[in-house]
RODO-2510 file (C-alpha; in nm, 4 decimals, decimal comma):
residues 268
     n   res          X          Y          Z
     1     x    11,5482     8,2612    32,5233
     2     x    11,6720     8,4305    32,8340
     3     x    11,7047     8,2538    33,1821
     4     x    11,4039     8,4968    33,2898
     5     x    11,2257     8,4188    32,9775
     6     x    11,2435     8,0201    33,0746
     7     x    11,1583     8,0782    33,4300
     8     x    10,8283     8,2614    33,3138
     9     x    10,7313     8,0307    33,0658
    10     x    10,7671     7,7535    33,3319
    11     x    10,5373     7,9860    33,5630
    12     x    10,2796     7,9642    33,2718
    13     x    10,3115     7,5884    33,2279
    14     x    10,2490     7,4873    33,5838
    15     x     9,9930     7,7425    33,6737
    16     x     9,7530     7,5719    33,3410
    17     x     9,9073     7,2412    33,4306
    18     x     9,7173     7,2593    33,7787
    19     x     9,4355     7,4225    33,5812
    20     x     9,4330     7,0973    33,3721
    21     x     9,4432     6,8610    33,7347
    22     x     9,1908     7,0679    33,8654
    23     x     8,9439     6,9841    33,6075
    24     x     8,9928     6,6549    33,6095
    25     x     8,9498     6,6231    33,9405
    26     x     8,5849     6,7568    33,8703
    27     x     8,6614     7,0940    33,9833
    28     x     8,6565     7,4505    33,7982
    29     x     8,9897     7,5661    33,6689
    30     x     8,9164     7,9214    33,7069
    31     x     8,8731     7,8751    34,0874
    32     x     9,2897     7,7274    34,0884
    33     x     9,4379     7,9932    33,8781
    34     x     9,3301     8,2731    34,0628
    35     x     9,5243     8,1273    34,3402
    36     x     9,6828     8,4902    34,3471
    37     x     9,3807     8,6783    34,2010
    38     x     9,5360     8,6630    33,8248
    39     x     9,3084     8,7784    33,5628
    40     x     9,2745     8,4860    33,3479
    41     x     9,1019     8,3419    33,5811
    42     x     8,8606     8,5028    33,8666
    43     x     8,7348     8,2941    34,0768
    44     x     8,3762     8,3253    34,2311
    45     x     8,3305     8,6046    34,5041
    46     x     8,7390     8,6889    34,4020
    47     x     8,7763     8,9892    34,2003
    48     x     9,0048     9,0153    33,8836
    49     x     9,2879     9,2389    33,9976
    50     x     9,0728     9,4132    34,1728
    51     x     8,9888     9,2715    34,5505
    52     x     8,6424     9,4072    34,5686
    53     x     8,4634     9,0440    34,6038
    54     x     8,2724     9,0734    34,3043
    55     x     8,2726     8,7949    34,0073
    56     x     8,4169     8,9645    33,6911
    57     x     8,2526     8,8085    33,3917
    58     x     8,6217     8,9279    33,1610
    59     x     8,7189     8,5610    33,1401
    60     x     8,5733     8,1893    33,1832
    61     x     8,3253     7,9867    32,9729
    62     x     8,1083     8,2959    33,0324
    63     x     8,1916     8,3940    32,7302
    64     x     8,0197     8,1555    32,4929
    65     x     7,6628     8,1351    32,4303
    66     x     7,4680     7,8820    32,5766
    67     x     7,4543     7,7141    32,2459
    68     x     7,8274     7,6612    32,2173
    69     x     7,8388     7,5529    32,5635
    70     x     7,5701     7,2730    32,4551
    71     x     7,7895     7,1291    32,2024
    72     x     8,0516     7,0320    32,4421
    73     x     8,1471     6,8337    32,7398
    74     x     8,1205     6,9903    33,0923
    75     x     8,4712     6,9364    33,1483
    76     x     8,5788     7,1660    32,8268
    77     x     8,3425     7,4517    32,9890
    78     x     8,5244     7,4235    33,3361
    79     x     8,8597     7,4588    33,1518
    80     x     8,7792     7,7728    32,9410
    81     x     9,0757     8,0366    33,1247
    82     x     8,9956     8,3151    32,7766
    83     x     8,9415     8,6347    32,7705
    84     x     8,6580     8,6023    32,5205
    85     x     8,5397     8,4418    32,2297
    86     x     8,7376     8,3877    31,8847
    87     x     8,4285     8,2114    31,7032
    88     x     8,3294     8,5572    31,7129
    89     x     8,5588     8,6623    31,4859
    90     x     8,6979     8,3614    31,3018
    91     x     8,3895     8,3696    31,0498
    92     x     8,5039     7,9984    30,9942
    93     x     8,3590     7,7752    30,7227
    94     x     8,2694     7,4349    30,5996
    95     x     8,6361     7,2569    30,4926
    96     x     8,8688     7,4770    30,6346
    97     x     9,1784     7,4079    30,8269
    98     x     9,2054     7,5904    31,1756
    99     x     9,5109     7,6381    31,4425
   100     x     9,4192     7,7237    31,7870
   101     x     9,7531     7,8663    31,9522
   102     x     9,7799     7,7672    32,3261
   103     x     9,4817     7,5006    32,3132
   104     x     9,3875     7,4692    32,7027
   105     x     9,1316     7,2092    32,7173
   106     x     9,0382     7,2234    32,4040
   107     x     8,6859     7,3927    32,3975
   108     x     8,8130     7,6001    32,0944
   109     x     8,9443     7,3740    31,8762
   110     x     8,5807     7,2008    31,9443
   111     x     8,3855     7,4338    31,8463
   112     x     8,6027     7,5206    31,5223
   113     x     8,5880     7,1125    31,4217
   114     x     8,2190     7,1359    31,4056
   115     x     8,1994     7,4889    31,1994
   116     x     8,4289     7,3787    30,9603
   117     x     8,2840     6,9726    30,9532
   118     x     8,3943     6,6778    30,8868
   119     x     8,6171     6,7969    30,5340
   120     x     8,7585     7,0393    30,7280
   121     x     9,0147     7,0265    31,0527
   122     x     9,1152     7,1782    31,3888
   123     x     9,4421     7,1516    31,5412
   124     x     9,5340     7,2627    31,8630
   125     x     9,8585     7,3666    32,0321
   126     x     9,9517     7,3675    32,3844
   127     x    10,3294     7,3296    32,5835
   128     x    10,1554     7,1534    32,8970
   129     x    10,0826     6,8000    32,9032
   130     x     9,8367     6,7820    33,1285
   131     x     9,6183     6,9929    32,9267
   132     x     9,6666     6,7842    32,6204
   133     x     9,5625     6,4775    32,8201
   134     x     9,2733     6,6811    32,8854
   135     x     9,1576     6,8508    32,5811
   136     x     9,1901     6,4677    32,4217
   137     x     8,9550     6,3487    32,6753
   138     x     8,7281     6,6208    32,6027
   139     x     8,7418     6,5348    32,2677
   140     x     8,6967     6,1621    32,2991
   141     x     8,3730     6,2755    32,4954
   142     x     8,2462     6,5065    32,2262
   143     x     8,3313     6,2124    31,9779
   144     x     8,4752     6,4622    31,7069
   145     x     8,7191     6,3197    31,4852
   146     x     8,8593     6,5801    31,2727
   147     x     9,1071     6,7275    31,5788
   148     x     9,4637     6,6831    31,7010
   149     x     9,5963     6,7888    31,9597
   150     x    10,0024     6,8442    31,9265
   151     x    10,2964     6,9376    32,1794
   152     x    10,4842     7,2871    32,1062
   153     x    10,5037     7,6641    32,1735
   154     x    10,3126     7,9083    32,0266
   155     x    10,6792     8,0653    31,9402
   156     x    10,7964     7,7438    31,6731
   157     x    10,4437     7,5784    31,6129
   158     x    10,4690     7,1880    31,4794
   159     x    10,2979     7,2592    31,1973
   160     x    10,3968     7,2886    30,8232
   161     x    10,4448     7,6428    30,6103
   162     x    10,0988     7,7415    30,4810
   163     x     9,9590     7,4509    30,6283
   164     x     9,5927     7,6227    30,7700
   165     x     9,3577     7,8759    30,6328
   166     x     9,2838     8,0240    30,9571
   167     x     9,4684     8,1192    31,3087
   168     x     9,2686     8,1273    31,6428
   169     x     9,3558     8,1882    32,0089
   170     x     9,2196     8,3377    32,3167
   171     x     9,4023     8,4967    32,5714
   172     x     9,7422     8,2909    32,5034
   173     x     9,9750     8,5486    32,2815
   174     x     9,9457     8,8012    32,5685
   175     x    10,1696     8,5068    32,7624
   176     x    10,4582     8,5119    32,5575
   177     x    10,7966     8,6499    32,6114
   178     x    10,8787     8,6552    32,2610
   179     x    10,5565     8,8234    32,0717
   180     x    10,7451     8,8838    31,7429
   181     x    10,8283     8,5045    31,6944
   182     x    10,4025     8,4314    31,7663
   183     x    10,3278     8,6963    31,4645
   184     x    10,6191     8,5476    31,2639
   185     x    10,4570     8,1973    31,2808
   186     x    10,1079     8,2914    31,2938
   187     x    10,2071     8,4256    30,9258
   188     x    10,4475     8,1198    30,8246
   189     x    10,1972     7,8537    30,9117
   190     x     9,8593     8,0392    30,7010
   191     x     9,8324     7,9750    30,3882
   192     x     9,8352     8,2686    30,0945
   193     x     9,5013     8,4596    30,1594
   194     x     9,4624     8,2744    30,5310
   195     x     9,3831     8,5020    30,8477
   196     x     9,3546     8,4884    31,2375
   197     x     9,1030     8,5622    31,4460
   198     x     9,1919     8,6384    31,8254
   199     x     9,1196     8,7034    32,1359
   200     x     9,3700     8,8531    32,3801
   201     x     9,4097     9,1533    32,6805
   202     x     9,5153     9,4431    32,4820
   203     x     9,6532     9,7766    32,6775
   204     x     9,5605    10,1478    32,5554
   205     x     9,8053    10,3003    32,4237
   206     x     9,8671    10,5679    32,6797
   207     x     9,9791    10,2870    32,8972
   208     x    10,3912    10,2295    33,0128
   209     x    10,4873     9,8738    33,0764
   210     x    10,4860     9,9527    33,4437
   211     x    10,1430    10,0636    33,4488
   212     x    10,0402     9,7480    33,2871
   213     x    10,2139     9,5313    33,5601
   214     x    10,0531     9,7903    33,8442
   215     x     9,7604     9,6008    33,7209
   216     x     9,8026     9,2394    33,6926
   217     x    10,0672     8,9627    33,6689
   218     x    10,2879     8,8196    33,3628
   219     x    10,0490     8,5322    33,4265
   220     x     9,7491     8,6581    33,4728
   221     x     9,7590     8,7962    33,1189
   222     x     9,7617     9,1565    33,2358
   223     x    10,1819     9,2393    33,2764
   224     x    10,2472     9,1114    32,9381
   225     x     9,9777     9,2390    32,6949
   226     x    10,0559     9,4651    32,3977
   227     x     9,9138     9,7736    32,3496
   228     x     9,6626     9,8431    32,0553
   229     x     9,9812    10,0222    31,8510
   230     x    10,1993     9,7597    31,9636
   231     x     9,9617     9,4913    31,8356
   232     x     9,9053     9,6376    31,4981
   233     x    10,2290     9,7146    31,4675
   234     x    10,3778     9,4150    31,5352
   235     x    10,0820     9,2436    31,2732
   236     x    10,2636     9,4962    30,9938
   237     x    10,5660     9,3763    31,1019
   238     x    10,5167     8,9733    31,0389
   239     x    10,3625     9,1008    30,7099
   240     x     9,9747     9,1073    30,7865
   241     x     9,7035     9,3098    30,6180
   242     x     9,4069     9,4660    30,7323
   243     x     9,4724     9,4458    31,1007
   244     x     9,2375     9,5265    31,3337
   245     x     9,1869     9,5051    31,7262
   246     x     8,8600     9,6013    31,8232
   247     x     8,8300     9,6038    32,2159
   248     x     8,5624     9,4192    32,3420
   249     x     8,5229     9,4751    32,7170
   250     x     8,7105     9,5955    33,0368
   251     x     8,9746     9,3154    33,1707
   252     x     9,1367     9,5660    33,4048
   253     x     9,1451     9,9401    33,4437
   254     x     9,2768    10,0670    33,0929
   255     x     9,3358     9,6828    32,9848
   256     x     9,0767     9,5350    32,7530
   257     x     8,9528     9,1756    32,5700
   258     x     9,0128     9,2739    32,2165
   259     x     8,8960     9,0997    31,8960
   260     x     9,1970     9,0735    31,6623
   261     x     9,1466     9,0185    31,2611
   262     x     9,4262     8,9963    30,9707
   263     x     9,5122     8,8573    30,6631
   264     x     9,8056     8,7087    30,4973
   265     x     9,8008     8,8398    30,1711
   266     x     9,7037     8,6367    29,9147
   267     x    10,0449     8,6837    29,6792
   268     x    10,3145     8,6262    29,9726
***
């Protein structure tokens, strides 16, 4: 990892570290990250990347149904920071194994513990320790059992080969300065047959890396997303199947919340 590529990552882990404070502190996450108007997180009457003074609904707990948001503590709600919903696409069931890449407080790896029950299990991943201190509490609160909560990178995950059935995250991969290695052990970590389900800012393809930046910081999960080719691409690459990234809605002019499915195949 570059110097640059260490000094970003550290941006990362103290802007969702002060996320993390903030919501302990009993106040909304979103309204701390969009210190400098960055798009995972708009705060009210501040516009995502925009300046207008409108509330853009692209990220935040908004997201979720009212049901999902019942089945969890307030404090998991006030730390969503996503770009929309992975239970969406996840299709999880009872006694599965699930890996939530880049945790936050923890309100996915929740809501995948009680879709899969108690034979099943969630992990969750996260670099910042101030989010894991969270997302415990929150769990602790929600009094689910079948959840941990582990230190790492998304780029060399703690986890075993073939270890889960199924890969979530939600606006997390679009943070990372090495995207390859996040494919690479998305794939290593499934088991044979295992897929993800994500959520993430994707770019159409028409649009340079500078145009993406024009847009939106590393850190606000604008500078640094893929583009839909670059996605699927990268998906063929690490040795997926039957990629798809279906955009959802508008994060940023020509930027979009995309829904992202593949497989492992079952023979590799």
């Amino acid at each position: 990892m570059t110097q640059n590529d260490h000094g970003m990552r550290e941006q990362v882990r103290s802007r969702y570290a002060a996320a993390a404070t903030a919501v302990t502190a009993g106040r909304n996450a979103l309204a701390v990250v969009n210190a400098d108007r960055s798009c995972c997180a708009p705060a009210e009457n501040a516009s995502c990347c925009g300046g207008t003074g409108e509330v853009d609904d692209a990220f935040g707990s908004s997201l979720y149904s009212a049901d999902e948001q019942g089945e969890l503590p307030a404090e998991a709600i006030a730390a969503s920071l996503g770009c929309g919903n992975p239970m969406m696409v996840a299709d999880l069931h009872a006694g599965e194994t699930v890996l939530d890449l880049g945790s936050g407080g923890g309100i996915d790896v929740l809501l995948s513990a009680r879709r899969v029950g108690p034979t099943g299990f969630a992990y969750g991943v996260d670099m910042t320790d101030e989010m894991l201190a969270l997302a415990e509490a929150n769990r602790a609160r929600a009094g689910i059992t079948n959840v941990e909560f582990v230190r790492g990178t998304i780029e060399d995950v703690p986890l075993p080969d073939a270890s889960v059935d199924v890969v979530i995250s939600n606006c997390v991969i679009n943070l990372s300065t090495d995207k390859p290695a996040v494919l690479a052990e998305m794939f290593r970590v499934l088991t044979p047959g295992g897929r993800i389900g994500i959520s993430d800012v994707v770019a159409e393809d028409h649009l340079s890396a500078a145009d993406r930046a024009e847009r939106g910081s590393y850190v606000g999960c604008i500078a640094g997303a893929l583009s839909r080719t670059e996605y699927l691409d990268g998906l063929v690459a690490a040795g997926f199947v039957d990629a798809e990234v279906r955009f959802t809605h508008e994060a940023a002019p020509g930027m979009h919340s995309a829904l992202i499915r593949a497989v492992r195949p079952a023979d590799r």
